[in-house]
Structure formats: C-alpha cells, structure tokens
C-alpha positions, 0 to 999 in steps of 0.5 A: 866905287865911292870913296869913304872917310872913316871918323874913327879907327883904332887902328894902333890900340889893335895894332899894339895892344892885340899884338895884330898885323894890320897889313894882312887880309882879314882872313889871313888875320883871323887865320893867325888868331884862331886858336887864341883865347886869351881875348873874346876878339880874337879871330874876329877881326873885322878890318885891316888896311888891305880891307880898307883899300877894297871898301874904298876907305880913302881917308880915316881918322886914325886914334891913339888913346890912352887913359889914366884916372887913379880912381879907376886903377884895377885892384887885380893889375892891368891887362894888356888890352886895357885902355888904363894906365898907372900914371899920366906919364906911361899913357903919354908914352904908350900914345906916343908908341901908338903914334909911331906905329902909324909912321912905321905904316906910312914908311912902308907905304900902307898909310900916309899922314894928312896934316892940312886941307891941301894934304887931304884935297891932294890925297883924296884926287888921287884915290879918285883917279887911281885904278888899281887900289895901291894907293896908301890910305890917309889917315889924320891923327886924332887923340880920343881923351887927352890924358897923353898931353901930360903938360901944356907944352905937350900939346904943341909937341903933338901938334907937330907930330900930326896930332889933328883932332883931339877930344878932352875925354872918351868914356868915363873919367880921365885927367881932364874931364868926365866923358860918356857914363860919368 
C-alpha cells in the first residue's frame, strides 16, 4: 500500500471541541453520536486514528487553531464548536490544550511527534517495513493563524513544544493579518 502524508488535519478541534474519541473506528464513532443533534456533523465522522492506519496515512500535519478577533465577537455568545475566542489569551490557552491532546495521544501510542527531517526519515522507514499497521501515526504540530502566540516570546515557547508549521491567519481576520474572505 503507498504510504500517505496528510497536509491538514484537525484532529484535536474534533477531539476537544466535538467531545469525540479519536482512538474508535469511524463506525464505532458515528454509533456513539447517532442520536446527537446539537451539530449537523454528528454521526458523520469521517475519519479517526485507526482509519488513518488502514489508508496508510503515515504522516499528517496535525492543527491547533484558535482565533480571536474582536470584531467578529458573536452577539448571541459562543458556542462550543466555535473557532472564536473573547481574548487573545483564552485562544492561546485553548491551543495550548489542543496541543496536549495530542501528547495524551502519543503516550498512548496512537501518535508520535515529528520535530526534525531525521524524526520524519526515521518514522516514515518504519511504516515502510511495518506489516501489521501498529505502528503510531506522525504527525508534525502546525498552527493555522497564529493568534495563540499572544507575545513574541510565546513563539519560541511553542517552538519547543513542536509547533512546526504555523500560518499567520486562516480565514477571516485575526490578530495578525487578514486571511481567506477578507
């Protein structure tokens, strides 16, 4: 099977945000949310880490976002799936939780952090030679707008926590710059 490198997942926003458990089979998922309502999603997951394994997805860069931009403030209050956030410094920190989620993830084995080219050399061998599809998928930390780094010295911080790709903006504004739509 050819091995695959995923450019984009949102694995902990699904994770944190959906209240879902990655480590189930799509199925064993949907199962879990079928009589949810509260979101048009539920029940139609369409990926999950064991899933990852079957399709031979090695390698994925794995997102935390969170963004905050006054301006775009709902009036009615903010709901749980949102991506916004009141101040620069609870979106930090809910990036800082979804970053955590994926360490919980490599402790237990599902995923393993990939910081530098030999890390990514070294884990892709592996799955290359591996057999039984045990092996723990890679993921490399990427931010999608950078409105967690809340100070410059923030940006270094997340440096050393694996953060390896990080885009100034997403969609719309946010602290930094205007992204996709504005």
């Amino acid at each position: 099977m050819p091995l695959v490198f995923d450019a984009h997942l949102d694995l902990s926003l699904n994770a944190l945000h959906l209240n879902r458990d990655l480590t189930l089979t799509v199925d064993e998922l949907n199962a879990r949310e079928k009589e949810m309502t509260d979101l048009r999603c539920r029940g139609r997951a369409v990926l999950t880490i064991p899933e990852m394994r079957n399709a031979g997805a090695a390698v994925c860069l794995a997102t935390v976002l969170a963004r905050w931009n006054p301006s775009l403030a709902p009036k009615n209050g903010f709901n749980r799936a949102a991506l916004d956030f009141a101040t620069q410094e609870i979106a930090g920190s809910i990036a800082y939780g979804q970053a955590t989620y994926y360490t919980y993830l490599e402790d237990s084995g599902h995923l393993r952090m990939i910081r530098t080219k030999a890390d990514l050399d070294r884990h892709w061998s592996q799955w290359t030679g591996d057999s039984d599809g045990a092996l723990p998928v890679g993921y490399i930390l990427a931010m999608e707008g950078c409105d967690p780094i809340t100070r410059v010295n923030r940006a270094q911080e997340w440096y050393e926590a694996g953060l390896r790709v990080a885009s100034l903006t997403h969609y719309g504004s946010g602290a930094y710059a205007d992204g996709t739509g504005a």
